[in-house]
C-alpha positions as CSV (number, residue, x, y, z in Angstrom):
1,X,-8.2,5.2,13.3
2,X,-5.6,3.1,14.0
3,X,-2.3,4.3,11.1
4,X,-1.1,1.6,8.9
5,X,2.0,1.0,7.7
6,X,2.3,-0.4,4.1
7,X,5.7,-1.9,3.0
8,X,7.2,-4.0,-0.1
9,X,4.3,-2.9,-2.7
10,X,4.9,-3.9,-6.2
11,X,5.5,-1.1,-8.6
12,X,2.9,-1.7,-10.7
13,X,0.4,-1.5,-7.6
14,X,-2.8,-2.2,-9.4
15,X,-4.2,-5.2,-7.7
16,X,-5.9,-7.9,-10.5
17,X,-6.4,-11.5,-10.4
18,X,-8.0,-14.5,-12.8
19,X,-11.8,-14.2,-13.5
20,X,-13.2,-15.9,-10.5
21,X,-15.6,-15.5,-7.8
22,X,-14.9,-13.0,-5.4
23,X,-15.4,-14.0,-2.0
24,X,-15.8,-12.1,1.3
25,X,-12.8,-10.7,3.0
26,X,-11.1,-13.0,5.6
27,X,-12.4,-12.5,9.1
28,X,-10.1,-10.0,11.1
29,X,-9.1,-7.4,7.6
30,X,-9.5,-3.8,7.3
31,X,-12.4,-3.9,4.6
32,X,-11.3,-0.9,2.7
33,X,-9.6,-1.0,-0.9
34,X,-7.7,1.4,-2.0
35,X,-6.6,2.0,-6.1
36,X,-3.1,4.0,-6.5
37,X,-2.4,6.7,-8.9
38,X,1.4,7.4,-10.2
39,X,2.1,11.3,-9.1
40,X,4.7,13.6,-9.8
41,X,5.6,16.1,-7.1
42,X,5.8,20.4,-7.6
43,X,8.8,20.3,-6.2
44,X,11.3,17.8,-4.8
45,X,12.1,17.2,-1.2
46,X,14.4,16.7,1.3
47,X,15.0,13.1,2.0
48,X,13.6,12.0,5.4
49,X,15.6,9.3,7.8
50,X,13.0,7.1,9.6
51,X,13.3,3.8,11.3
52,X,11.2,0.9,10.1
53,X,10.1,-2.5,11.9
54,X,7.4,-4.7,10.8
55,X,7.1,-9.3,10.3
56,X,10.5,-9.0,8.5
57,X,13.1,-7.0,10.1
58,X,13.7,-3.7,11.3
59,X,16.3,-1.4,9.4
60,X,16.8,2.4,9.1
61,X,15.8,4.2,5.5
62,X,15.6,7.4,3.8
63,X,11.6,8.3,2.6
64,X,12.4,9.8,-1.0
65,X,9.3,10.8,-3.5
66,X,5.9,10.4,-3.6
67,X,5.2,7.8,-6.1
68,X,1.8,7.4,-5.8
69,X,-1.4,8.4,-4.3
70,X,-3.6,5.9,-3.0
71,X,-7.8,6.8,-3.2
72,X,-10.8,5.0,-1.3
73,X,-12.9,3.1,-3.7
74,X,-15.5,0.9,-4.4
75,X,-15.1,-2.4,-5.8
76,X,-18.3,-4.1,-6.9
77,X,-20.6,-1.9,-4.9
78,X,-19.1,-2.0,-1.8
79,X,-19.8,0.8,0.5
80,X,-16.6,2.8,1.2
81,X,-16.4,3.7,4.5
82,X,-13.5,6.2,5.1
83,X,-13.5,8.5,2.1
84,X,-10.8,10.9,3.7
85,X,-8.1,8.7,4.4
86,X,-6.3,7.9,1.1
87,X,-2.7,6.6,1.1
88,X,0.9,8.6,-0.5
89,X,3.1,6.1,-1.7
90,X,7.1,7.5,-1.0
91,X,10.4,5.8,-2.5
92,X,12.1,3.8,0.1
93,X,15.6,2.3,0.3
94,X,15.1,-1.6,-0.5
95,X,15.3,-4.4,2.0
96,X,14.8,-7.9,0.8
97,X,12.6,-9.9,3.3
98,X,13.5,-13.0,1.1
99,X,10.3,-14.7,2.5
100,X,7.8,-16.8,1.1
101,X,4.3,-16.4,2.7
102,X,0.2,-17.1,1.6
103,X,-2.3,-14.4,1.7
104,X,-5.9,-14.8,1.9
105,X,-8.1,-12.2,-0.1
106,X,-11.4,-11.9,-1.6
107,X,-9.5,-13.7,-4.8
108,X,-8.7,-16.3,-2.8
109,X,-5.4,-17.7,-1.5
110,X,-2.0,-17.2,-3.0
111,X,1.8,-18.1,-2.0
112,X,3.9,-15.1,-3.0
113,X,7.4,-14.9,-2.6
114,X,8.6,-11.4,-1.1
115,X,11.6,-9.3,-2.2
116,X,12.7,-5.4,-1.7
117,X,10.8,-2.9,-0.1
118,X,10.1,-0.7,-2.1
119,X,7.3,2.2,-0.9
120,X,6.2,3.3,2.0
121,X,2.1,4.5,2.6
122,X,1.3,6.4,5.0
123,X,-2.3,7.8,5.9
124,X,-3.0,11.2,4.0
125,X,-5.6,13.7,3.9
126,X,-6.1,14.9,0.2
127,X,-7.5,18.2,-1.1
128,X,-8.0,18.9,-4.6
129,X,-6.5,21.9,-6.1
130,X,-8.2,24.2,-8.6
């Protein structure tokens, strides 16, 4: 599985949009949706440097908290097809892109204008704990 980097998610990370039809996904997308849960951490840890590239820059960061965890899940029926992966959200020092761009969805097409970074995901394995 090839790892994906998320960047410059919105705090409030549920994704919603107008009642409309939902179309298929664009050709070329990862078909898997994901639906994030806030979490609080058992104990706190050590701030991680990493370096970070991706469409709008490259910069170096510190990886702070997990914020959230991200779960596989079915939207409208759709078949999940990876229910191990699942995505932890961690606190990121902020870069402002300062970029407008459109994305194409299931909802349709929308021109967002993009600010600070402000989590990283990366690719988890999760376990749940008695």
């Amino acid at each position: 599985m090839k790892a994906t980097i998320l960047l410059a998610l919105g705090l409030g990370i549920a994704v919603t949009a107008a009642a409309q039809a939902q179309g298929a996904n664009p050709p070329g997308v990862n078909p898997a949706h994901y639906l994030c849960y806030r979490v609080s951490q058992a104990a706190a840890v050590k701030p991680v440097a990493v370096k970070l590239k991706d469409q709008f820059g490259a910069w170096g960061s510190k990886i702070g908290n997990a914020l959230f965890l991200c779960t596989p899940v079915s939207k409208n029926g759709e078949e999940v097809k990876d229910e191990k992966t699942h995505l932890t959200c961690y606190s990121v020092a902020a870069k402002n892109a300062g970029r407008r761009v459109k994305v194409t969805n299931q909802f349709g097409s929308q021109v967002l204008t993009v600010g600070g970074s402000v989590v990283l995901c990366v690719p988890s394995l999760k376990e749940v704990l008695k």
